[in-house]
C-alpha positions as CSV (number, residue, x, y, z in Angstrom):
1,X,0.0,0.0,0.0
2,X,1.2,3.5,-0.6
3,X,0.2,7.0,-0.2
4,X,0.4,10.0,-2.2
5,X,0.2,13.4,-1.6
6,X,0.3,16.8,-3.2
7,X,-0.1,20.2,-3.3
8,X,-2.9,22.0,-5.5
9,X,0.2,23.8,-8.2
10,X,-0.1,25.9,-11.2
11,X,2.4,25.8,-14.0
12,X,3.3,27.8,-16.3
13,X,4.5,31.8,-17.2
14,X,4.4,34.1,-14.8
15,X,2.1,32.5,-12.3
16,X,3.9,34.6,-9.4
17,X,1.7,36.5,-10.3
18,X,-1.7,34.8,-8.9
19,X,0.1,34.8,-5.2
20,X,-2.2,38.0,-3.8
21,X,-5.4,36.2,-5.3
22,X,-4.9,32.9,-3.5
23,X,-3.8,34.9,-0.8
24,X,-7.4,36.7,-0.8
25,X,-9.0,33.2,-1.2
26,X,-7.3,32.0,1.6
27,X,-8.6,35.1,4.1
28,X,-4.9,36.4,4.6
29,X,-4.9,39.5,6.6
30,X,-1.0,40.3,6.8
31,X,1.4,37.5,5.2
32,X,5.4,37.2,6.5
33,X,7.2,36.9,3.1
34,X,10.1,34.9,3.4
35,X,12.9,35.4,0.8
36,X,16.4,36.4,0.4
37,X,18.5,39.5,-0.5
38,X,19.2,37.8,-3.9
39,X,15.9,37.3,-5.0
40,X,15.0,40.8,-3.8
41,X,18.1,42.1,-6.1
42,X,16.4,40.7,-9.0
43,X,13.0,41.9,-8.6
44,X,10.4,38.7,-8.1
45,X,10.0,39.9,-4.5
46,X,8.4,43.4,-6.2
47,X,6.1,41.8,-8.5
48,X,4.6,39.5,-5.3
49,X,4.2,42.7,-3.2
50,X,2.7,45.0,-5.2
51,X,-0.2,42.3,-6.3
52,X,-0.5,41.9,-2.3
53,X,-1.0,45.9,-2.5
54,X,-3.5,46.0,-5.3
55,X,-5.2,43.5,-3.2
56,X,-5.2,45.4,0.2
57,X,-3.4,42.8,1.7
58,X,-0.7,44.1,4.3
59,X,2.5,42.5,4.0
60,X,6.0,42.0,6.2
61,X,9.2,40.6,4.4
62,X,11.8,38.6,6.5
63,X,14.8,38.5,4.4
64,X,17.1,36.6,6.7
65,X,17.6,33.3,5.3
66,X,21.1,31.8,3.8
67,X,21.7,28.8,1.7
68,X,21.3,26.3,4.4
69,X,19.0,27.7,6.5
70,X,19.3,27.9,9.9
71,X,17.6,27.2,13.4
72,X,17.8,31.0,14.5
73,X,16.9,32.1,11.4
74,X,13.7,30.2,11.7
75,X,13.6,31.3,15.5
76,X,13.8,34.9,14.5
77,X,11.3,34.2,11.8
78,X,8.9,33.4,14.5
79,X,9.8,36.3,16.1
80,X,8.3,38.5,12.9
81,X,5.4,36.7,12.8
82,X,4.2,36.7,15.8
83,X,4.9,40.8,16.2
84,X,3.2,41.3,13.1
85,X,0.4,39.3,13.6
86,X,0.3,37.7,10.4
87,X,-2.0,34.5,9.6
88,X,-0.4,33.5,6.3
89,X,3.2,33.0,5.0
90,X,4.5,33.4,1.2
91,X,8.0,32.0,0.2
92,X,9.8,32.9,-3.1
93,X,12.8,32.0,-3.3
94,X,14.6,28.3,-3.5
95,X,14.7,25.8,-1.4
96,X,16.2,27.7,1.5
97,X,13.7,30.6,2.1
98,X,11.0,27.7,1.1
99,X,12.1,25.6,4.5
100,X,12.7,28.5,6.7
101,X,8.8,29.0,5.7
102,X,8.0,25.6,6.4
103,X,9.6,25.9,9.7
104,X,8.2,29.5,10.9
105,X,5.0,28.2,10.3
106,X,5.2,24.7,12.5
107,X,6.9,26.7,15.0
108,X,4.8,29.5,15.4
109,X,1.5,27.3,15.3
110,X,3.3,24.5,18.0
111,X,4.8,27.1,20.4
112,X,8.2,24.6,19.8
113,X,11.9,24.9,18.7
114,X,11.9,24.2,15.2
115,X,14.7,21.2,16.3
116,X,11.7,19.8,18.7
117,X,10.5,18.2,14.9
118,X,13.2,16.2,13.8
119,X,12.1,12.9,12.6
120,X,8.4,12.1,10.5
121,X,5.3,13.3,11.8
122,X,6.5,15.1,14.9
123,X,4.1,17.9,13.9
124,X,1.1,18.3,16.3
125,X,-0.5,21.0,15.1
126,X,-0.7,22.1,11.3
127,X,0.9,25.4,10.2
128,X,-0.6,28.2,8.6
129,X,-1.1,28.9,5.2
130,X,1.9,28.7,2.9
131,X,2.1,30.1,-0.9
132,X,5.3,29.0,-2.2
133,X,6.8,30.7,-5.9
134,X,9.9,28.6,-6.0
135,X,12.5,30.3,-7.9
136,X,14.8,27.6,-9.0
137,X,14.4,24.5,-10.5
138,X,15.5,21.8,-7.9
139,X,14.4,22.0,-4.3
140,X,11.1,21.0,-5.0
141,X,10.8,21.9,-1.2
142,X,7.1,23.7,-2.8
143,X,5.6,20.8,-3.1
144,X,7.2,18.2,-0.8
145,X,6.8,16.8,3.2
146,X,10.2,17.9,3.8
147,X,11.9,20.6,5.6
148,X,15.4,20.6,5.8
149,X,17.4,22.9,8.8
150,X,20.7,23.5,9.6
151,X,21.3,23.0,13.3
152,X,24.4,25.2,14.3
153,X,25.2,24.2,17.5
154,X,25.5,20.3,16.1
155,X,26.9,21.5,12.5
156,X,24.5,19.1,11.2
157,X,21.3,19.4,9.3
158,X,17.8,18.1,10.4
159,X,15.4,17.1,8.4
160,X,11.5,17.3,9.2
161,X,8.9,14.9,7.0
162,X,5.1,15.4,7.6
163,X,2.3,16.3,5.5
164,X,1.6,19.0,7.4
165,X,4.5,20.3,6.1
166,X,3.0,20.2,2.2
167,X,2.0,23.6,1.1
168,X,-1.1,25.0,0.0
169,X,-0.3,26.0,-3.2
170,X,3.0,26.1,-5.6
171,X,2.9,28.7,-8.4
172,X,5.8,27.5,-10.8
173,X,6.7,29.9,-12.9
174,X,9.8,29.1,-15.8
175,X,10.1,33.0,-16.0
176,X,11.7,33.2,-12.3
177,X,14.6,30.7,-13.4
178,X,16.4,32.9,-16.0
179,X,18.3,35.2,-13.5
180,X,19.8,31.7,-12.3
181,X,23.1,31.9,-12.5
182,X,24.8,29.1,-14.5
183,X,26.5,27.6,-11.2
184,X,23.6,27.7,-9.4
185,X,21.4,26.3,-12.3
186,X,24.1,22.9,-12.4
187,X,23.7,22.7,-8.3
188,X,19.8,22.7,-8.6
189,X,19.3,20.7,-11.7
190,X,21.7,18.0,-10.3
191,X,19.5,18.2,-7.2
192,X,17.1,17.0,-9.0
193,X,18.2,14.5,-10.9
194,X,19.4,13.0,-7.8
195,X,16.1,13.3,-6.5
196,X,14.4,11.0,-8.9
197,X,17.3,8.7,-9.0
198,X,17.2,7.8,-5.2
199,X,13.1,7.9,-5.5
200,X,13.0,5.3,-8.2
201,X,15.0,3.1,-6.2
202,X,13.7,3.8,-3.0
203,X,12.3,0.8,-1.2
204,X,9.2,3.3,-0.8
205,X,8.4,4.0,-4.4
206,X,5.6,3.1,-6.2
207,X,4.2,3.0,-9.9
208,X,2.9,6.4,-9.8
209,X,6.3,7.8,-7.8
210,X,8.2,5.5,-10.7
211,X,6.6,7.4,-13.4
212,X,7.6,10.9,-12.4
213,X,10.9,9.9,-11.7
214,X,11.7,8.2,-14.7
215,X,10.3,11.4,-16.8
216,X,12.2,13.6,-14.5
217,X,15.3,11.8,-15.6
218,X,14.5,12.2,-19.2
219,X,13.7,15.9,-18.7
220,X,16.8,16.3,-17.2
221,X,19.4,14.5,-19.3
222,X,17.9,16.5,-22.6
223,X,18.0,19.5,-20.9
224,X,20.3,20.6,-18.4
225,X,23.1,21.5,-20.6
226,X,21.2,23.8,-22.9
227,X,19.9,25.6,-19.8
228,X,23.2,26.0,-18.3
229,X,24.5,26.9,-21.4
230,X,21.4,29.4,-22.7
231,X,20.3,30.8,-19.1
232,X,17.4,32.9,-21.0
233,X,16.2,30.2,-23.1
234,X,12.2,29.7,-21.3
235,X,12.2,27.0,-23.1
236,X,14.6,24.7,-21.2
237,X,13.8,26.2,-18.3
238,X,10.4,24.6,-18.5
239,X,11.8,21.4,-18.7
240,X,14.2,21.8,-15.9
241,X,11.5,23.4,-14.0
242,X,8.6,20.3,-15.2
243,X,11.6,18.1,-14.6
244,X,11.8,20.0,-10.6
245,X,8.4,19.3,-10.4
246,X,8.1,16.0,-11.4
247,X,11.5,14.4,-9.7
248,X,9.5,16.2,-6.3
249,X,6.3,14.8,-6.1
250,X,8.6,11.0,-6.9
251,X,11.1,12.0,-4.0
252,X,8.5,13.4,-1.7
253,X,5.9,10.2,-1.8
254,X,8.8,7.7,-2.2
255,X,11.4,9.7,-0.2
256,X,15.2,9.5,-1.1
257,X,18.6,7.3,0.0
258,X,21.8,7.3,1.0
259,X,23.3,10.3,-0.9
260,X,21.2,12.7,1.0
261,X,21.5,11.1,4.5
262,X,24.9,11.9,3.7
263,X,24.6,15.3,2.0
264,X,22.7,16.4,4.7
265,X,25.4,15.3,7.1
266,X,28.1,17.2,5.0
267,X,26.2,20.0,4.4
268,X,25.2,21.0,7.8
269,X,29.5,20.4,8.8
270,X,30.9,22.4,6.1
271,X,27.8,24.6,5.0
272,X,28.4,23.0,1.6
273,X,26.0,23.6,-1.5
274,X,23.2,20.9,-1.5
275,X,23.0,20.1,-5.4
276,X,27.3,20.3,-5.4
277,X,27.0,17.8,-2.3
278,X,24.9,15.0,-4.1
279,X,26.5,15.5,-7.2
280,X,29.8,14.3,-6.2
281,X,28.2,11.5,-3.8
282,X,25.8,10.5,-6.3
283,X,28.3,8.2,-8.3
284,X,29.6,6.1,-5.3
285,X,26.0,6.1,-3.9
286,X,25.1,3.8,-7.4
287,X,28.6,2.2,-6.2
288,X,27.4,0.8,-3.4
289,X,23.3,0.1,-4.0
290,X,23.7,-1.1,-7.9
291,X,23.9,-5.0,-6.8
292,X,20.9,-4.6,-4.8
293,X,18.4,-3.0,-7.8
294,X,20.6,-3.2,-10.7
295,X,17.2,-3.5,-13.2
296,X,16.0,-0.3,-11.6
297,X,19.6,1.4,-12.6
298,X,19.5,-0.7,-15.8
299,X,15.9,1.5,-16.4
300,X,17.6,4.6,-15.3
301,X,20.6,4.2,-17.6
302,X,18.6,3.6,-20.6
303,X,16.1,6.5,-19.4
304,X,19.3,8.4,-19.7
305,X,20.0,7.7,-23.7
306,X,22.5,5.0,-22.7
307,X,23.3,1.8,-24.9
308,X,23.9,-0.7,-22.3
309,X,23.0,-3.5,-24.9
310,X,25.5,-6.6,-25.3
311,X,27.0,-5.2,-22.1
312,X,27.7,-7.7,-18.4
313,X,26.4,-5.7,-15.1
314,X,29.6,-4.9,-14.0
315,X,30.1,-3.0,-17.6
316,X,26.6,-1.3,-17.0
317,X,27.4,0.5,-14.0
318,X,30.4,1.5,-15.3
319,X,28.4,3.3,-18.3
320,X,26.3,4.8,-15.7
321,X,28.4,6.2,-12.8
322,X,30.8,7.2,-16.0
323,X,27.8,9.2,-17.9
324,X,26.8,11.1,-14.7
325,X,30.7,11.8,-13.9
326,X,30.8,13.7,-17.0
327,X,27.8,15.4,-16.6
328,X,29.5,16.5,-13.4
329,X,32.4,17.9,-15.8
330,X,30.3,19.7,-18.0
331,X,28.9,21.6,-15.5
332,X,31.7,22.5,-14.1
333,X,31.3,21.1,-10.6
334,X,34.3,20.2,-8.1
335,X,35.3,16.7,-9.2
336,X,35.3,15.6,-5.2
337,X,34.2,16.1,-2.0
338,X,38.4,17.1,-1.2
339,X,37.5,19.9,-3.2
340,X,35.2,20.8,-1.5
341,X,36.8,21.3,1.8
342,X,36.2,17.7,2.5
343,X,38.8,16.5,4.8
344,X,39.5,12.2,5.7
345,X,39.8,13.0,9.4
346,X,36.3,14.0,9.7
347,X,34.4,11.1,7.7
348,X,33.8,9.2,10.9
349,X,32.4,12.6,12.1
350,X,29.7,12.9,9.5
351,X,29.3,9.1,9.0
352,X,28.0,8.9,12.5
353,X,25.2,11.4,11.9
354,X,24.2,10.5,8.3
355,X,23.4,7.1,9.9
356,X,20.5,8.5,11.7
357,X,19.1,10.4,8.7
358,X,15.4,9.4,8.3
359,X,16.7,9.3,4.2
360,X,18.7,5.8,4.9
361,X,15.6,4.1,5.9
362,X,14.4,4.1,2.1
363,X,17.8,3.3,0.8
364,X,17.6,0.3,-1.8
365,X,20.3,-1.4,0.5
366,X,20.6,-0.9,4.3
367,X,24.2,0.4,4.8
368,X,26.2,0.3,8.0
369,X,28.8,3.4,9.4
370,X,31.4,1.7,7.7
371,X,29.5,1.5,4.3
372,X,28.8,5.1,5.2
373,X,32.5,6.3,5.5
374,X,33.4,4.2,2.7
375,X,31.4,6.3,0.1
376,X,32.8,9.5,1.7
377,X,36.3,7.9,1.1
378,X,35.7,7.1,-2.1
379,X,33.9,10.7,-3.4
380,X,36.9,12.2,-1.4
C-alpha cells in the first residue's frame, strides 16, 4: 500500500503573479514573506508585493535566510510573525527561504523549537497557510513533506517529513529561473536529478512515484546542458522546472537514500552547497546500491540515452556512474568532496550522523557506518 500526496500547483509563465489572489482566497490579513536579499536584487519579490498591494493585503518581508538555513533564522522568523500578527506566509525563493517557511510556520503554530520536529510526523499542530513561488528548479521543497534545517550548534542538518508540512499552493513559474546563474542552475538541476534517482530506487516507491521519476530523468538529461548553457532560453527552463516538479512529487511520496542522508550530514559540517554535495556523492551512492536494484539502474541508464545492450552488469554501471561523472564535468562542478573542503579526518564525524538520517531508511540497501564512510572515502 502507498500514499500520495500533493499540493494544489499551477504551472506555467508568470504564475507569481496569482500569489495575492490565492492569498485573498485564503482570508490572509497580513502575510510574512520569506525570501532572500538575492531574489529581492532581481525583482520577483516586487512583483509578489505590489499584487498583495493592489489587493489590500498588508504584508512583512523577512529576508534573513542563507543557503542552508538555519535554526535561528527560523527562531527569529517566528519572532516576525508573531509581532506582526500575520496568519499566512508566502515563500519565493529556492529551497532555502521555502524551508525556513515551512519551519516559521510549525513553530509558530506549535509554540516549539523548530529542532523539537526532527524525525516524520512530529508535527502536532498544522501550520498556517503557505504560498510558495519557487524560484529555482530543484528544491522541490514547494511541493514536498520535507523541511530541511541546519542545526548550528550540532553542524549538522535536520530534516523534518510530515504532510503537514506540504504547502497549500506552488505557483511554478519558468520566467523566475532565467536570472539563475549558471553555477547555481548545475547545483539545482543535479539536485534533481538525484532526487528522482534515489526515488526510483527507493524501497518506498511506487508505480505512480516510478513514473515521475523516470520522466524527470529524461527531462533532465535532454535538458540541463542547454539551460546551463542558454540561461534565458524559457524553453529549457520549462523542462528543468517540469523536470523540478516532477522528480518532487517522486522524492516526496517515495522519499530519497543514502546520498542525501549523507549530503545532509556534509552540508550542515561544512555549510556545503546541497546540489554540489549530491552530485559528487551520487556516483559512489550507485557504487554501493547497484547490486541490490541493478534493473531499476538498468531503467535509469537507458532513461538516460545509454546503450547498455551486449554489455555484463559490471560493464553497465560502469556506463552509468561514467555518464553522470561527466555530466559532473560539464557543469563544471568540483570533481570531489576534497575539493570541496572535505577532509579524511572528519568522515567518521559525518558518517556517524548521516546514519541516523530518516533518508537511509528508504535506501535500496541498508548500509552500516562503515558502508557510510566508505562512500565519503571514495567521493573524497
Amino acid at each position: 500500500m502507498r500514499k500520495f500526496v500533493a499540493p494544489e500547483f499551477i504551472f506555467g509563465n508568470n504564475a507569481r503573479n496569482l500569489a495575492a489572489l490565492y492569498a485573498k482566497n485564503l482570508g490572509a490579513s497580513k502575510v510574512l514573506l520569506v525570501t532572500d536579499p538575492g531574489i529581492i536584487e532581481a525583482g520577483w519579490v516586487k512583483d509578489v508585493t505590489a499584487k498583495l498591494e493592489a489587493e489590500n493585503i498588508g504584508y512583512h518581508i523577512y529576508h534573513h535566510v542563507n543557503p542552508n538555513p538555519r535554526e535561528t533564522e527560523v527562531e527569529e522568523g517566528v519572532e516576525v510573525y508573531n509581532r506582526e500578527k500575520c496568519n499566512l506566509l508566502i515563500a519565493v525563493g529556492g529551497g532555502s527561504p521555502i524551508d525556513c517557511a515551512k519551519g516559521i510556520g510549525i513553530a509558530s503554530t506549535n509554540n516549539l523549537h523548530i529542532l523539537e520536529f526532527e524525525g516524520v510526523d512530529k508535527i502536532p499542530t498544522p501550520a498556517p497557510p503557505l504560498i510558495c513561488v519557487p524560484t529555482t528548479a530543484g528544491s522541490s521543497a514547494d511541493i514536498s513533506q520535507f523541511c530541511i534545517i541546519t542545526n548550528t550548534q550540532e553542524k549538522n542538518k535536520i530534516t523534518i517529513i510530515s504532510k503537514a508540512l506540504v504547502p497549500e499552493v506552488s505557483l511554478i513559474d519558468p520566467v523566475v529561473t532565467t536570472t539563475m546563474s549558471p553555477k547555481l542552475t548545475a547545483h539545482t538541476g543535479l539536485d534533481a536529478l538525484t532526487h528522482a534517482i534515489e526515488a526510483y530506487v527507493s524501497n518506498a516507491s511506487s508505480p505512480v512515484t516510478d513514473l515521475n521519476a523516470l520522466e524527470a530523468i529524461n527531462l533532465i538529461t535532454l535538458n540541463i546542458k542547454c539551460a546551463y548553457d542558454e540561461p534565458d532560453n524559457l524553453e529549457y527552463r520549462s523542462y528543468m522546472m517540469l523536470a523540478s516538479l516532477l522528480a518532487g512529487l517522486a522524492f516526496s511520496n517515495a522519499s530519497l537514500g543514502v546520498v542525501h542522508a549523507m549530503a545532509h550530514s556534509l552540508g550542515g559540517f561544512l555549510d556545503s552547497s546541497h546540489g554540489e554535495s549530491n552530485a559528487i556523492l551520487l556516483p559512489w551512492a550507485i557504487e554501493f546500491n547497484y547490486d541490490t536494484c541493478e534493473e531499476k539502474y538498468k531503467i535509469i541508464g537507458k532513461t538516460m540515452g545509454l546503450n547498455l545492450n551486449g554489455r555484463n552488469s559490471t560493464e553497465k554501471k560502469e556506463v552509468i556512474i561514467n555518464r553522470l561523472k561527466l555530466l559532473q564535468e560539464e557543469l563544471n562542478l568540483p570533481p570531489s568532496l576534497r575539493a570541496i573542503g572535505l577532509k579524511e579526518s572528519f568522515i567518521k564525524q559525518l558518517a556517524d550522523k548521516a546514519i541516523n538520517d530518516p533518508c537511509v531508511y528508504t535506501n535500496p540497501k541498508k548500509p552500516t557506518v562503515s558502508d557510510i564512510e566508505g562512500i565519503y572515502k571514495n567521493a573524497l
